[in-house]
N, C-alpha and C positions, 0 to 999 in steps of 0.2 A: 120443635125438638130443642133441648138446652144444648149448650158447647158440651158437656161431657156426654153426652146420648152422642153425639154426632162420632164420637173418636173411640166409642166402645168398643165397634169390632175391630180395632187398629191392632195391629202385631203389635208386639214388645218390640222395639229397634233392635236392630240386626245385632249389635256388638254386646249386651246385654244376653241375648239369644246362646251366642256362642260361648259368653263363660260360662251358661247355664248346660250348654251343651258338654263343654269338656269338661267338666269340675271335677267329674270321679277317676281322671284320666292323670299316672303320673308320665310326664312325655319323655318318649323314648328317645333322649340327645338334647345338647342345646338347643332352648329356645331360638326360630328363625318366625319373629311375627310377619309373615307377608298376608295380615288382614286389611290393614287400614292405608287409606289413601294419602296420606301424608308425606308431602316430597322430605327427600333427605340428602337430595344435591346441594350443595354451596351455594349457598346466597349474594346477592353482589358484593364484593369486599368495600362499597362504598357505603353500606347502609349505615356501619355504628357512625363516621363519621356528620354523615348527614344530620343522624339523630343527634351526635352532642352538641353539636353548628345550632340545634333547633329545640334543645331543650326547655330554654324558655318558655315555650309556646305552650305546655301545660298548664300554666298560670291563664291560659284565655281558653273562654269560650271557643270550639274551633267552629268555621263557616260549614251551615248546616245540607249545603249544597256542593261543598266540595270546596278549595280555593280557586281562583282566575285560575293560577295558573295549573292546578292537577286538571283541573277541565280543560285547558288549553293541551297540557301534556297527552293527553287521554283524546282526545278530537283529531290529535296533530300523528298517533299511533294509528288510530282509525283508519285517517286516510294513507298512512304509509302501508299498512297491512291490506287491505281492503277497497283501498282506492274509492273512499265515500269521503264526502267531505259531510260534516255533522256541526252545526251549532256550539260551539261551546257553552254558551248561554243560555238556550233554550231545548235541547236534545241529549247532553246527557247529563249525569248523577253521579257523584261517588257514594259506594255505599260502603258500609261495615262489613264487607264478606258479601260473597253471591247470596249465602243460603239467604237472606235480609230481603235482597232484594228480587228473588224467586217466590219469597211469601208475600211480602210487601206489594209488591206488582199485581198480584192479582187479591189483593183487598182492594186498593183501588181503580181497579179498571173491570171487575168483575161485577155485570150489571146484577139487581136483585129476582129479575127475569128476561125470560127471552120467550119471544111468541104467547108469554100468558103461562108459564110453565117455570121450573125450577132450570138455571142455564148449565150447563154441561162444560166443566173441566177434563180435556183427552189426556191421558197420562202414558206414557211406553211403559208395559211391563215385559221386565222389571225397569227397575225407578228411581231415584231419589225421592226419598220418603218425603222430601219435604213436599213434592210437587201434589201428594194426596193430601197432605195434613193442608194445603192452603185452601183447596178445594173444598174440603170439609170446614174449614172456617170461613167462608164465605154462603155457607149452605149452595153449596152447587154441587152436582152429581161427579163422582168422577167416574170416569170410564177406564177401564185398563185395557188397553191395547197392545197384543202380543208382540215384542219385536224379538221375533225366533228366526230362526235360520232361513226358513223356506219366505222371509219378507227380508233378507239381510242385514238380520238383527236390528232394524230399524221399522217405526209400524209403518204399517199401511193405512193410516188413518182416510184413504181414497173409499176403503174396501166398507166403511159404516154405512146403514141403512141413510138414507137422504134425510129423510123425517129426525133422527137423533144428530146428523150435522146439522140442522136450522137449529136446533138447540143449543149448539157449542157456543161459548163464549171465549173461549183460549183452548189451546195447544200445545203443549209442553213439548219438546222434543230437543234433545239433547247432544252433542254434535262435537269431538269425536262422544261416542257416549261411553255411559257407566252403564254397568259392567263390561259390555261387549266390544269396547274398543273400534264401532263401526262407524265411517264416515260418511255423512250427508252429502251428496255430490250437487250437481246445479240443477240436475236433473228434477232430482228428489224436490230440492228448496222450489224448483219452477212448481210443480206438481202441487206442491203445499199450499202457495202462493196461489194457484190458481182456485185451489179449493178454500180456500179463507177468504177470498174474495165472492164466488159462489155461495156459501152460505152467509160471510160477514162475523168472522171471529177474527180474534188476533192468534198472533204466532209469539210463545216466547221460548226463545234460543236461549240454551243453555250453551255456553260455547266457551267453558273455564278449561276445556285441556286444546284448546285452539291449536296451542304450539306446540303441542308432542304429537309427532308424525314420523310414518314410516319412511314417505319420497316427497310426495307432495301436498305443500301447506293447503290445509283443509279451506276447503269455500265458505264461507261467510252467509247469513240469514238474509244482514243488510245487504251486502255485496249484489246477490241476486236481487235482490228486493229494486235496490237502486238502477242496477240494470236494465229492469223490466219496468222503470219506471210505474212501479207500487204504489199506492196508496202510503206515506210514510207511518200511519197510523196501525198498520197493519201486521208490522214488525217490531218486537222490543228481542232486544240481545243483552247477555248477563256477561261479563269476564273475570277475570279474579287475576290477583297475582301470587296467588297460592302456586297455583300449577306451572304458571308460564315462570316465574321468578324464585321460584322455593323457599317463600315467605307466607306459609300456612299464619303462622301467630302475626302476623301486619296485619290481618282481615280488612285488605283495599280490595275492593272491586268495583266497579262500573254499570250501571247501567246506562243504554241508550235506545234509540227510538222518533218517533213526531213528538211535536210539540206540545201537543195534547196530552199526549199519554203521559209524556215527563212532570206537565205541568199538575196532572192528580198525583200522580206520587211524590212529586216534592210535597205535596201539600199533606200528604199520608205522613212524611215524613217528619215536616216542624211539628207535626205532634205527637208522633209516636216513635220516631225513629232515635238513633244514639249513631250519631254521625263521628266521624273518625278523628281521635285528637287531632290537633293541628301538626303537631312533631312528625305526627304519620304521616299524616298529609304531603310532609313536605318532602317523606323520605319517597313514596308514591309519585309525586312527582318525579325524583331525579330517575327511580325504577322504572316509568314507563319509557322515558324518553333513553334507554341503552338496550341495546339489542346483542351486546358483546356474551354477558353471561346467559340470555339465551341463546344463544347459538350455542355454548360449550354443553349447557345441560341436555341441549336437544340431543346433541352429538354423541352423549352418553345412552341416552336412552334409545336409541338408534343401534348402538353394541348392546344392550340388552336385546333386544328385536331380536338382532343377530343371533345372539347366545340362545336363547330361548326357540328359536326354530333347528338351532344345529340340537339342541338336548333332547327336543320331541318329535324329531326326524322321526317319520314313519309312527306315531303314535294315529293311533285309528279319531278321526273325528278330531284332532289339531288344528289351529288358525290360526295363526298371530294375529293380532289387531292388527288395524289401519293407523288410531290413533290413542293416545292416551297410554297410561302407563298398569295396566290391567292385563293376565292373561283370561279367558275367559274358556275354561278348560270342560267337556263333557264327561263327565263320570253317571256312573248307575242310580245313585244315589248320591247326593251334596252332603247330607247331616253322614252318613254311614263313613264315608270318605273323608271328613273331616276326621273323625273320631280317628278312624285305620291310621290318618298319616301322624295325626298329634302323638298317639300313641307309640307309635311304630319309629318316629325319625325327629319329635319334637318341631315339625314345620304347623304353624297355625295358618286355616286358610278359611274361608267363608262360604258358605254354604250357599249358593245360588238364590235356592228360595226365602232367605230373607231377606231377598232384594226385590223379592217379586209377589204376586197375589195371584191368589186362586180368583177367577171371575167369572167361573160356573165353566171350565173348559179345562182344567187343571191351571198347577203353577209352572211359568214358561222357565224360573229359573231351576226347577227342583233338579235336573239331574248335569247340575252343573256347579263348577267353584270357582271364585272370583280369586285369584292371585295377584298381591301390588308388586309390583318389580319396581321398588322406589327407595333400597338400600344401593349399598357400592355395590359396585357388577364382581366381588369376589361374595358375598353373602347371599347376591340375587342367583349368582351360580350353583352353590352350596343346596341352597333350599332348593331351587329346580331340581336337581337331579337328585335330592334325596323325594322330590315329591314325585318325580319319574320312576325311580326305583319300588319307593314304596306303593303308586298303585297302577302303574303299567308296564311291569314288568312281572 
C-alpha cells in the first residue's frame, strides 16, 4: 500500500471540518471562539528577557539533543514532579513540540512486525489525530478504542481479545486527556503496566496538560512505572510547555523514557527532526526550572472549574473534568449543536465526533462538544452561559 492509500480514509482535520460546517451561518453575537486548545494565560514575565540575554544563538546551529543544561532542567523537574530520577544524558530529548515527538516515537520504536503479522497501534477514541496518522505511517494497524463514560472516558485497552494484544506494538493513552478531561489514576497506570508487560508493547503517555488539575496533581506513566520497578523500556512520556507554561508558539517539549528507546529516537532525529533554536532552548530552560507562574495559571483555571460547575448546575449529563482545560459537554447531536449555538449566540465549539472515529460500533464523540475554557475567566463566563442558554435551557 503507497503512503497516500494508507491516509485515504482519514477525516478532514477537525478545524477545517468546522468552517466547512458553519460557513452558511451568520453568528448570532460576538464571536467567543472556545474551539481551539490554545493557552491564553500570561506567560512568564521572564521569557522576552531571557530571549534578548540569548539572541545571538540564532547565528548557531542549536544542540540536536537538547542543551546540558534544558536536559539537566528537564531531569531535575522530573524528579521534583514525580520523584523519578531520569538520566540526563541518556533518557531524555527535547523536542519541537509533543506533536514531533508523539509521531516521531513511534517511527522509531515501532517494529515492521509482530508475531509474523502487521503490529497494532491502540489509539483512545476519541484522539489526537496525530496518534492515528503515526500509525498509519508506520504501516501498523490502528485500533480505536472507545473511552466513553461507562470505561471513564479512559479505554479499557484490558477488555481486547488476547490474540489482537500479542499484536500491539504501542499504546497511546493520554492523561489528563483530550477531549474528556479524565484522569489516569495508579490504579489504571498499574493495570496498563501489567498488560504491556503480558503481551510486550510499550506505553506512550501523552501527559502535556500534566499540570491543570482540579485537587490533585495527576499521577505520572513513569512515576508508577518506577515504583513498580518496570521494565524502563516499557514507558516513554511526552510534556510540552505549551500547557503547563502558556507558551503554545515556544514548541519545547520533552520526551523521556529507557535508554534504548531514547537512543532510536535521537537517532530518528539527527536525520529527520528540526530541533529547537538554541535562543529557545535557553529560554526552556529558565521555563522548566520556575514553578511560580505555574502555580498562578493553575490557580486560574481551578476558578474556571468552579465557574463552569456553578453555570451547569443541574444540567442533565454535566461533569467537569479532572484535568486539562476542556469541558466535555453531552448534547443530541455535536454538528446540530454547533450550528444552534453559532447561530443563536456567536459561541464556536467542536463537535465531538471530529475528534473521534467510527470503528464499526458508531462514533464515541458524536453526541458531544469539546469546549476550551483557555480565555480570562470574564469571556470563559460570557460563552458558558450563552452556550447554557442557548442549548439547555
Amino acid at each position: 500500500m503507497t503512503f497516500p492509500e494508507r491516509f485515504a480514509d482519514l477525516p478532514e482535520y477537525a478545524f477545517p471540518r468546522l468552517r466547512t460546517l458553519l460557513a452558511d451561518i451568520e453568528p448570532g453575537g460576538d464571536v467567543i471562539d472556545m474551539t481551539i486548545g490554545e493557552p491564553r494565560h500570561a506567560m512568564p514575565d521572564f521569557v522576552a528577557e531571557v530571549l534578548a540575554d540569548n539572541v545571538s544563538g540564532f547565528a548557531k546551529y542549536p544542540p540536536n539533543d537538547g542543551t546540558p543544561e534544558l536536559r539537566a532542567a528537564i531531569s531535575n523537574w522530573v524528579a521534583r514532579r514525580y520523584d523519578v530520577r531520569i538520566d540526563p544524558e541518556t533518557q531524555v530529548m527535547a523536542l519541537n513540540g509533543t506533536r514531533e515527538g508523539l509521531f516521531g516515537a513511534a517511527i522509531a520504536l515501532c517494529p515492521e512486525q509482530k508475531h509474523g503479522r502487521a503490529p497494532v497501534v491502540l489509539v483512545p477514541n476519541p484522539f489526537y489525530q496525530v496518534y492515528a496518522v503515526a500509525a498509519l505511517s508506520v504501516a501498523a494497524e490502528p485500533v480505536y478504542v472507545p473511552a466513553a463514560a461507562e470505561t471513564g472516558f479512559l479505554p479499557d485497552y484490558a477488555a481486547l481479545p488476547p490474540e489482537l494484544l500479542d499484536r500491539v506494538a504501542i499504546a497511546y493513552v493520554c492523561s489528563p486527556s483530550n477531549p474528556q478531561g479524565a484522569v489516569a489514576d495508579r490504579a489504571y497506570w498499574m493495570r496498563l503496566l501489567d498488560l504491556a508487560e503480558r503481551h510486550d508493547f510499550r506505553i506512550f503517555a501523552d501527559e502535556c496538560y500534566s499540570e491543570i488539575y482540579r485537587d490533585t496533581p495527576p499521577v505520572g506513566a513513569l512515576q508508577v512505572a518506577s515504583d513498580r520497578g518496570a521494565d524502563p523500556e516499557r514507558v516513554v512520556i511526552f510534556h510540552s510547555l505549551s500547557k503547563r507554561s502558556n507558551l503554545p508558539g515556544l514548541r519545547s517539549g520533552f520526551v523521556a523514557g529507557g535508554p534504548t528507546s531514547l537512543a532510536r529516537i535521537r537517532q530518528l532525529r539527527a536525520y529527520a527532526g528540526a530541533p529547537l533554536p538554541l535562543p529557545l532552548q535557553r529560554v526552556a530552560e529558565r521555563v522548566w526550572a520556575d514553578e511560580t507562574h505555574v502555580a498562578a495559571s493553575l490557580e486560574l483555571y481551578q476558578e474556571k472549574y468552579r465557574l463552569a460547575d456553578r453555570i451547569f448546575e443541574g444540567v442533565p449529563g454535566y461533569a467537569g473534568p479532572e484535568g486539562g482545560f476542556f469541558l466535555w459537554l453531552p448534547v443530541e447531536d455535536g454538528e446540530a449543536a454547533a450550528r444552534k449555538l453559532y447561530g443563536a449566540s456567536g459561541v464556536r465549539v467542536l463537535p465531538g465526533a471530529y475528534l473521534g472515529r467510527d470503528a464499526g460500533d458508531g462514533n464515541p464523540g458524536a453526541g458531544f462538544i469539546r469546549v476550551a475554557m483557555v480565555a480570562d475567566l470574564d469571556e470563559v463566563r460570557r460563552g458558558l452561559t450563552r452556550l447554557r442558554d442557548g442549548l439547555f435551557k
